[in-house]
C-alpha positions as CSV (number, residue, x, y, z in Angstrom):
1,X,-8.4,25.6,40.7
2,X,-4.9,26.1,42.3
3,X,-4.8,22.5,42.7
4,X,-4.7,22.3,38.7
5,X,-2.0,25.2,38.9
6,X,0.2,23.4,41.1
7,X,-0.4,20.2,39.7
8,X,0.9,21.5,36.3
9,X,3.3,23.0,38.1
10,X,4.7,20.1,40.2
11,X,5.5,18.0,36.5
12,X,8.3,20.6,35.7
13,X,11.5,18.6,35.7
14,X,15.3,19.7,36.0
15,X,15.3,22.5,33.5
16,X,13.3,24.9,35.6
17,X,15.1,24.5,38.8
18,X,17.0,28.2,40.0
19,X,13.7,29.9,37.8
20,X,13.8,33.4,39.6
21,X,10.8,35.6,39.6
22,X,10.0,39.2,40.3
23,X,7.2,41.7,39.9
24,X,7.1,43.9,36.8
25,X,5.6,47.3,37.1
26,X,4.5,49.3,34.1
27,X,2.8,48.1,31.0
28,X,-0.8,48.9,32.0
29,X,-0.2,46.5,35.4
30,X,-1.5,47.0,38.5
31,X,-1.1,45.2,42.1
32,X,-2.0,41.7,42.4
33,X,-4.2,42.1,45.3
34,X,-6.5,43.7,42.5
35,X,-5.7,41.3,39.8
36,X,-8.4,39.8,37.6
37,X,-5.3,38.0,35.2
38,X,-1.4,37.6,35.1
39,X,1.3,37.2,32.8
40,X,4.3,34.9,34.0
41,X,7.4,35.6,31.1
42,X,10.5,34.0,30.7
43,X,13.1,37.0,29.8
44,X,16.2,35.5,29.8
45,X,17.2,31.8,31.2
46,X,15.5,31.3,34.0
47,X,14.8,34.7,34.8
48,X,11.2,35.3,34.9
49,X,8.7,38.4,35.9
50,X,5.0,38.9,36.2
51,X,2.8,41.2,35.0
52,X,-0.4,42.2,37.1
53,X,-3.5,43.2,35.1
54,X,-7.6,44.4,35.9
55,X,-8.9,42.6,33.2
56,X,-8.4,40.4,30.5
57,X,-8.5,42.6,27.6
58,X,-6.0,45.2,29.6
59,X,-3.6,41.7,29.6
60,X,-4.6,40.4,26.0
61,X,-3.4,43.7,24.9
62,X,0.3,43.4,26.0
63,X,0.2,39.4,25.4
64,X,-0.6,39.8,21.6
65,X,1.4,42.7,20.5
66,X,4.2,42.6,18.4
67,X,7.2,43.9,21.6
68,X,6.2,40.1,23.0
69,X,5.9,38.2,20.1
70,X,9.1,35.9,20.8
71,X,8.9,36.6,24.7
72,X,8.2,32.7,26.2
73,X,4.9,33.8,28.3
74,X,1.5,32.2,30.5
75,X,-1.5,33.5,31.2
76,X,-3.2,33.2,34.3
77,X,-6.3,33.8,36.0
78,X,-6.0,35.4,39.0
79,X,-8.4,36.0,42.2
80,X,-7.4,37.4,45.6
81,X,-4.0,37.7,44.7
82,X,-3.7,34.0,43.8
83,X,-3.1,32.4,40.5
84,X,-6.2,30.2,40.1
85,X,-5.8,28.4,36.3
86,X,-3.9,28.7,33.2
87,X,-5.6,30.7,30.0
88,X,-3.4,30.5,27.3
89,X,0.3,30.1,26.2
90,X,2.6,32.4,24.3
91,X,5.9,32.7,22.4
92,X,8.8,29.9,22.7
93,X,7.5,27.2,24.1
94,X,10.6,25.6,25.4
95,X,10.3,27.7,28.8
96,X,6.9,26.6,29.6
97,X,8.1,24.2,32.5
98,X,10.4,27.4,33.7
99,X,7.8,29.1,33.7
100,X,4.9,27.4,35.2
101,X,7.8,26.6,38.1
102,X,8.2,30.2,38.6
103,X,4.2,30.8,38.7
104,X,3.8,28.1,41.8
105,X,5.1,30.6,44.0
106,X,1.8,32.9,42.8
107,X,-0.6,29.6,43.2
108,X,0.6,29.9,46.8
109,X,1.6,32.8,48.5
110,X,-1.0,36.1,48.5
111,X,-0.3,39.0,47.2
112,X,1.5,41.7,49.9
113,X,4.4,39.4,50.6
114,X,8.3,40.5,49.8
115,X,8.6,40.2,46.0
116,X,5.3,40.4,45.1
């Protein structure tokens, strides 16, 4: 549920805050509008990007291959544009709390708005 989204989201402390986050196109994405699943990444401190994909296996794909093997990284599910809950984790796992900041703003704002 978002609320489980947000909630998790809401317990990042200090080392999240300035977490910016923009769309990624390529790597087998699509929009969000059409998204079944979504991969939030950390690349860089507190620079993050999302990855839009139709299914799970099109996402599980990119998240277990070797390119993002040390790339900090969340899984979502996705519906209507809106993260819904968390799948699985990947990577570093110090930016988890960056990350999971980052992915509020897709818990809460539909796809087709600037940025996303």
């Amino acid at each position: 549920a978002v609320g489980g989204v947000v909630s998790e989201v809401s317990s990042a402390r200090a080392p999240a805050i300035g977490a910016s986050l923009s769309v990624r196109a390529g790597y087998g994405t699509c929009h969000r509008s059409e998204a079944s699943v979504v991969i939030v990444t950390e690349e860089g401190s507190g620079r993050c990007f999302y990855y839009s994909y139709l299914t799970q296996a099109d996402a599980d794909r990119y998240f277990d291959s070797r390119s993002w093997r040390l790339v900090s990284r969340i899984m979502f599910r996705c519906s209507e544009g809106l993260l819904r809950e968390e799948i699985r984790q990947g990577g570093l796992l110090f930016a988890y709390k960056t990350i999971r900041l980052a992915a509020q703003a897709l818990a809460e704002t539909p796809s087709g708005y600037p940025n996303t």
